[in-house]
C-alpha positions in Angstrom: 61.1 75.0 18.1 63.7 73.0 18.6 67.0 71.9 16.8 67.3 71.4 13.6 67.8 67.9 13.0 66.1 66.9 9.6 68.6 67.0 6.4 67.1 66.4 2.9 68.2 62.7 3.4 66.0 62.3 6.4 63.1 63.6 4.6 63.9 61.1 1.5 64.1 58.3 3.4 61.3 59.0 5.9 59.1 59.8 2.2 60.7 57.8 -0.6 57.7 55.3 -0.1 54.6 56.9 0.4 55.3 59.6 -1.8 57.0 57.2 -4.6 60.6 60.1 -4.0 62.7 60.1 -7.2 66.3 61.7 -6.3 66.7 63.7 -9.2 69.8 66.1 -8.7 72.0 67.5 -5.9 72.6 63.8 -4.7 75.9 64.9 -3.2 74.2 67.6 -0.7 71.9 64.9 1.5 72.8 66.5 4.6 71.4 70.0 3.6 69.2 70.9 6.1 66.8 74.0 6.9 68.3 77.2 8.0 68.9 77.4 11.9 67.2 80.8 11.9 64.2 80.0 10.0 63.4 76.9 11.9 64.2 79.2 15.3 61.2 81.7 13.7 58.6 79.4 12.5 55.8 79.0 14.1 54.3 75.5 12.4 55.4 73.1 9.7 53.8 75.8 7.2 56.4 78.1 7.6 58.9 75.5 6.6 57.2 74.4 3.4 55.3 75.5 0.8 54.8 76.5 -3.4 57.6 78.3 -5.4 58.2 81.4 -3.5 61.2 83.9 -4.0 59.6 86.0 -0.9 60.1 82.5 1.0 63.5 81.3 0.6 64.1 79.3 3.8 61.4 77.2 2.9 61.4 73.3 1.1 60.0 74.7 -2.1 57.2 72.3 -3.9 56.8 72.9 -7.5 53.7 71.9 -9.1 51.7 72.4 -12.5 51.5 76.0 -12.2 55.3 76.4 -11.4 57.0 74.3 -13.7 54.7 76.1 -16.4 55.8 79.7 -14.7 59.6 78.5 -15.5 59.0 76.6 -18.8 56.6 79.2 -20.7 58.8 81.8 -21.4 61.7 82.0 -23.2 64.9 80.4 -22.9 66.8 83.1 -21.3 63.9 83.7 -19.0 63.7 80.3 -17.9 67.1 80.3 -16.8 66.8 83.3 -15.2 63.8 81.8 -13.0 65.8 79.2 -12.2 68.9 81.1 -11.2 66.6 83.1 -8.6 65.2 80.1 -7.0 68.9 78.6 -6.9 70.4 82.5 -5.4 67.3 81.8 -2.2 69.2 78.6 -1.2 66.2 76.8 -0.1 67.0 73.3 1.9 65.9 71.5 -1.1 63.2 71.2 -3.8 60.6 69.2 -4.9 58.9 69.0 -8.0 55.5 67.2 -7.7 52.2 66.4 -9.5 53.7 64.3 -12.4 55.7 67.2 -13.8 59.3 66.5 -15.7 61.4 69.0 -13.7 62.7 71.2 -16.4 66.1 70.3 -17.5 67.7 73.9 -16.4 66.4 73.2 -12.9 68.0 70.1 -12.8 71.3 71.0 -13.8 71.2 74.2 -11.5 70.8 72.1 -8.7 73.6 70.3 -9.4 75.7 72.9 -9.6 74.1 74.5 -6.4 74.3 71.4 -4.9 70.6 71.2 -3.5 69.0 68.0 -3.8 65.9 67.9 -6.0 63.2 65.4 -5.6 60.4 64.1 -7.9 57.4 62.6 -7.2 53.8 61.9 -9.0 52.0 63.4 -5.6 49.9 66.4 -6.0 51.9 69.3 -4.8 48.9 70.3 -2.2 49.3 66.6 -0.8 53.2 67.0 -0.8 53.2 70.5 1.3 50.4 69.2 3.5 52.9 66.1 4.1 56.2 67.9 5.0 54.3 70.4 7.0 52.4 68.0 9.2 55.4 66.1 9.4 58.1 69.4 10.4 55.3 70.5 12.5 55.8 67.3 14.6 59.4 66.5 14.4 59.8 70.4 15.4 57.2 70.9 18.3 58.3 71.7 21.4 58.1 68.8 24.4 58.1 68.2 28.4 58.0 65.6 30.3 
């Protein structure tokens, strides 16, 4: 694959439209971008991108009904505990899809973390099926 070129700006911008994008936290770390090493080992989009997944950290992780539940229903200590793990992994940045309020402790753990935190009404399958399709082609190898 090649370089690593695509920051969490670049993915705003080229999906703040067609996904409707809400910036909701980590603002000030746009030019986060995927890990060099991660993007060297992947072998398609998929392995960039994909649900909540503390096995997973290098990925973009999308958070949909069922993951924004797994943080929420439990108690208050848990939840932030949760959080804290996904924050730990470091992922390039976050999205939060399918209509879902991103939890308040998610939000304010980004910010901290500084990694940016999107929002969008999409369905989370559509989101991942989006990125990847899009990081398989921006990262595919080329000749001329």
């Amino acid at each position: 694959m090649k370089p690593n070129l695509v920051s969490a700006d670049v993915l705003f911008e080229e999906f703040r439209s067609s996904l409707k994008l809400v910036w909701v936290a980590g603002l000030g770390a746009s030019a986060r971008r995927f890990d060099e090493e991660a993007v060297r080992a992947a072998r398609s989009g998929a392995d960039l991108v994909g649900h909540l997944n503390y096995i997973h950290p290098d990925r973009a992780q999308v958070l949909g009904v069922r993951e924004v539940a797994y943080l929420l229903n439990s108690t208050a200590e848990d939840c932030r505990r949760r959080v804290a793990r996904i924050v730990t992994l470091e992922p390039p940045l976050l999205v939060v899809a399918d209509d879902q309020t991103p939890p308040a402790e998610l939000v304010a753990m980004c910010e901290r973390a500084h990694i940016p935190l999107f929002a969008t009404a999409a369905s989370a399958a559509f989101v991942i099926d989006v990125l990847r399709a899009y990081l398989s082609r921006h990262f595919a190898e080329r000749a001329t």
